[in-house]
C-alpha positions as CSV (number, residue, x, y, z in Angstrom):
1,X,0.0,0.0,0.0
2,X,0.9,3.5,-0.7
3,X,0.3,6.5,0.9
4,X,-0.4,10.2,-0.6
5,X,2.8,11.4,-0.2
6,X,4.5,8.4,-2.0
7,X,5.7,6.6,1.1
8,X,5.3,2.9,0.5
9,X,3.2,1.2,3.8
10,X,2.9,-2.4,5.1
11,X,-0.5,-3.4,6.7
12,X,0.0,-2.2,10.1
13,X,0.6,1.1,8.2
14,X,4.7,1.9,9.5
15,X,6.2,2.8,6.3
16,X,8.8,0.2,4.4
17,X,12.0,2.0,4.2
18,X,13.5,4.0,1.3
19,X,17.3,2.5,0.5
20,X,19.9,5.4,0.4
21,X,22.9,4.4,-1.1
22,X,25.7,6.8,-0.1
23,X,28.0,7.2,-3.1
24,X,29.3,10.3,-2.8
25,X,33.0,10.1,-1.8
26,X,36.4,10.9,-3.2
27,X,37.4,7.8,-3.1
28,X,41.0,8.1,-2.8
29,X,42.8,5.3,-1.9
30,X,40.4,3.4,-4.0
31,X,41.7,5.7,-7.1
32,X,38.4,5.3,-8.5
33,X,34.8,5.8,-7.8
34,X,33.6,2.8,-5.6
35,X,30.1,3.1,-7.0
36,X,31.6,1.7,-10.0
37,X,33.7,-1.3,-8.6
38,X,33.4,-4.5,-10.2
39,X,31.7,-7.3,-7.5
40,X,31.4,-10.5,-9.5
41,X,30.5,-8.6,-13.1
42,X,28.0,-6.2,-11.2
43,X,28.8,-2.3,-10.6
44,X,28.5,-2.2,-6.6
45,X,26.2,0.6,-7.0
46,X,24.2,-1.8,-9.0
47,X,24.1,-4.3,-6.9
48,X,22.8,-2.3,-3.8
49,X,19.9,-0.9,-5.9
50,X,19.2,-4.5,-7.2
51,X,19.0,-5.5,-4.4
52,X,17.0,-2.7,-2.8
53,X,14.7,-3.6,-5.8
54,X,14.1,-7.3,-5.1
55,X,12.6,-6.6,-1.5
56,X,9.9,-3.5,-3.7
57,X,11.8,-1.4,-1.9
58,X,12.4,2.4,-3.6
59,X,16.4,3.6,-3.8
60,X,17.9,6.9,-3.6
61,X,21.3,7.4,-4.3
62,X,23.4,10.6,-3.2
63,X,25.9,11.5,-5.4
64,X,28.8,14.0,-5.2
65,X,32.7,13.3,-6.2
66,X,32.3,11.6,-9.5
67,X,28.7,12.1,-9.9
68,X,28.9,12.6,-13.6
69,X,31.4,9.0,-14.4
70,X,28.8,7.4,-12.1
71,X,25.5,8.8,-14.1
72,X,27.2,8.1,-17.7
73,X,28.1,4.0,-16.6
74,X,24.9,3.4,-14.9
75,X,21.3,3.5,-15.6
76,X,19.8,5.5,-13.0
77,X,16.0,6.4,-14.4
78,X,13.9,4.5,-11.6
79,X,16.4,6.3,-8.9
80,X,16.1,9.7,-7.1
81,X,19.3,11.4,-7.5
82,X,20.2,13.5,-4.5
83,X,23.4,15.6,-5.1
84,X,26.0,16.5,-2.1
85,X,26.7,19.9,-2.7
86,X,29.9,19.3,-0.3
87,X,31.2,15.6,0.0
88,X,34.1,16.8,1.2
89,X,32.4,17.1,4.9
90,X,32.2,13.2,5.0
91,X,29.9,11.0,5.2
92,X,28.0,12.7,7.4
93,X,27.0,15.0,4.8
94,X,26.2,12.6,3.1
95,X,23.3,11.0,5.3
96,X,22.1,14.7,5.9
97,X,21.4,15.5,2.2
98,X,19.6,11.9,2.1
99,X,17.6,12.1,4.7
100,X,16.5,15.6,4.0
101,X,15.5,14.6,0.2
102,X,12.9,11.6,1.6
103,X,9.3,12.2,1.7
104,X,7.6,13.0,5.2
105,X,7.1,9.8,7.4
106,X,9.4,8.0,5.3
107,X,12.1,5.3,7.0
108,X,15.2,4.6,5.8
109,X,17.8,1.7,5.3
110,X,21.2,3.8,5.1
111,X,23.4,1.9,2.9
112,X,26.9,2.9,2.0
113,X,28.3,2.0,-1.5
114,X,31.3,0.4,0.2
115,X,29.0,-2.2,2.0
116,X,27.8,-3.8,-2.0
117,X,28.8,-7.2,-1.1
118,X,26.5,-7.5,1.6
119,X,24.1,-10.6,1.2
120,X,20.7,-10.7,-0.3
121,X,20.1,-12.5,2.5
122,X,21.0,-11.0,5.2
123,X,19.3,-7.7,3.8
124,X,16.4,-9.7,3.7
125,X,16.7,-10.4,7.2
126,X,17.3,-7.1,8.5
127,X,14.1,-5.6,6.6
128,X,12.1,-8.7,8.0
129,X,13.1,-7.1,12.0
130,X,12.4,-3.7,10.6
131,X,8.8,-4.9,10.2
132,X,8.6,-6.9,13.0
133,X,10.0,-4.6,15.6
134,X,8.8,-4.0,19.1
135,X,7.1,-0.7,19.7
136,X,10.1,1.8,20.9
137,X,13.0,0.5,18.9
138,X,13.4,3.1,16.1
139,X,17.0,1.8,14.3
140,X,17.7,-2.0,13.7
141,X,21.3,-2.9,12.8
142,X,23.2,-5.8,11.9
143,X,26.3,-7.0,13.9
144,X,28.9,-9.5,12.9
145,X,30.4,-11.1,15.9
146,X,31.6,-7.5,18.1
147,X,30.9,-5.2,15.5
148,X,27.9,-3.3,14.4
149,X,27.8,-2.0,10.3
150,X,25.6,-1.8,7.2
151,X,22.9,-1.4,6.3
152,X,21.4,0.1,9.6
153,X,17.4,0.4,9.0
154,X,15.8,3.9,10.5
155,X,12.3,4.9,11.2
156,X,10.8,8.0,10.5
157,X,11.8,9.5,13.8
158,X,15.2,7.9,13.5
159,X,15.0,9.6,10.1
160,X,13.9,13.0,11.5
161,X,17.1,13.1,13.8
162,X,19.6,12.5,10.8
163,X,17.8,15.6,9.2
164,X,18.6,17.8,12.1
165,X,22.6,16.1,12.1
166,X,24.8,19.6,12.8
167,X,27.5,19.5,9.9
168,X,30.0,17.8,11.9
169,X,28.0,15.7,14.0
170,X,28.8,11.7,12.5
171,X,25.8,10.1,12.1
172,X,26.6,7.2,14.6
173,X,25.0,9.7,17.1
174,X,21.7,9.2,16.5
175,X,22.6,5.4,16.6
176,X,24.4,5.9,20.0
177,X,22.0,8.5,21.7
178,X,19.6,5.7,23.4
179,X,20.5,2.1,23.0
180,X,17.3,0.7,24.2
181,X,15.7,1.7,21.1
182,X,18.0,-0.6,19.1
183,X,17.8,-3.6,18.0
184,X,20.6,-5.7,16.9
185,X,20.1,-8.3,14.0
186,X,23.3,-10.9,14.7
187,X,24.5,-12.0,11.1
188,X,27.1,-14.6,10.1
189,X,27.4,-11.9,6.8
190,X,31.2,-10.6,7.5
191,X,30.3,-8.0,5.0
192,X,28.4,-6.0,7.0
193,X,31.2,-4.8,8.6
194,X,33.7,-5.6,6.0
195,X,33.5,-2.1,3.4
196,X,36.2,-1.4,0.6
197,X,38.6,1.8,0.9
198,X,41.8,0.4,-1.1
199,X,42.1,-2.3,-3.4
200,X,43.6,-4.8,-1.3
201,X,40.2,-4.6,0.7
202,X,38.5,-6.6,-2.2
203,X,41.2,-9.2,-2.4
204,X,40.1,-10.4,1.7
């Protein structure tokens, strides 16, 4: 079901999330943009919005460093493009702009590009707590042995508090600010907390 504004609804009426794929860093040590690393034939930016589409679920994708390159090798018409007008403030910034450019009432599941190899699986997981959390918990995150990572799954209140992120606030605050509102998915998926910054990183 669908609500006026666009936001997709299961039948208790909480919202499904919107996936925001963060995709807008320099990527430096990788020496090239990480949206359009190769997993296994598939773009990684690809792949997260594949995936994304599998479970009905709509994608955004925020863009900055290399937006252009990214645009030009992948077919983007069914995505909202959300432009960082200043990657360069991390990925903070990033999350901001995202969360900003989703409809009112609208959850998330926060995604960064450099967490591609995650499972279908264990994505599939995550969005089954999301729906089937207890009243209170507001963010549900995966964690690999003593580790929490990506992708972390926000409601709209959740999503209201990464709007209101000051510019150099990280957005592990939100996450941090009141742990009983968190759940915690345990996953035997090391990619969760395994991302890709050089390319030795896809070699493990």
């Amino acid at each position: 079901m669908t609500s006026m504004n666009g936001v997709r609804r299961g039948v208790d009426g909480a919202s499904d999330p919107i996936v925001v794929v963060l995709a807008a860093g320099r990527s430096s040590r990788m020496g090239r943009a990480k949206a359009l690393i190769e997993l296994d034939g598939e773009r990684a930016l690809a792949r997260v919005l594949r995936l994304a589409r599998e479970q009905s679920l709509r994608a955004q994708v925020v863009l900055g460093h290399g937006g252009d390159a990214i645009r030009a090798a992948l077919d983007l018409r069914d995505v909202d493009v959300i432009e960082n007008p200043d990657p360069a403030r991390g990925m903070s910034s990033s999350i901001r702009c995202g969360a900003l450019a989703l409809p009112a009432g609208a959850a998330l599941a926060l995604w960064p590009v450099d967490h591609a190899r995650v499972e279908a699986a264990t994505f599939a997981r995550l969005l089954a707590a999301f729906r089937a959390r207890a009243p209170g918990i507001e963010l549900v995150v995966p964690r690999h042995r003593d580790r929490r990572g990506h992708p972390l799954l926000a409601s709209a209140r959740a999503v209201d508090e990464f709007r209101a992120l000051a510019p150099d606030e990280p957005g592990h605050v939100v996450v941090r600010r009141d742990p009983a509102r968190v759940a915690e998915v345990v996953v035997d998926d090391r990619m969760v907390v395994d991302d890709f910054d050089r390319p030795e990183d896809l070699a493990r």
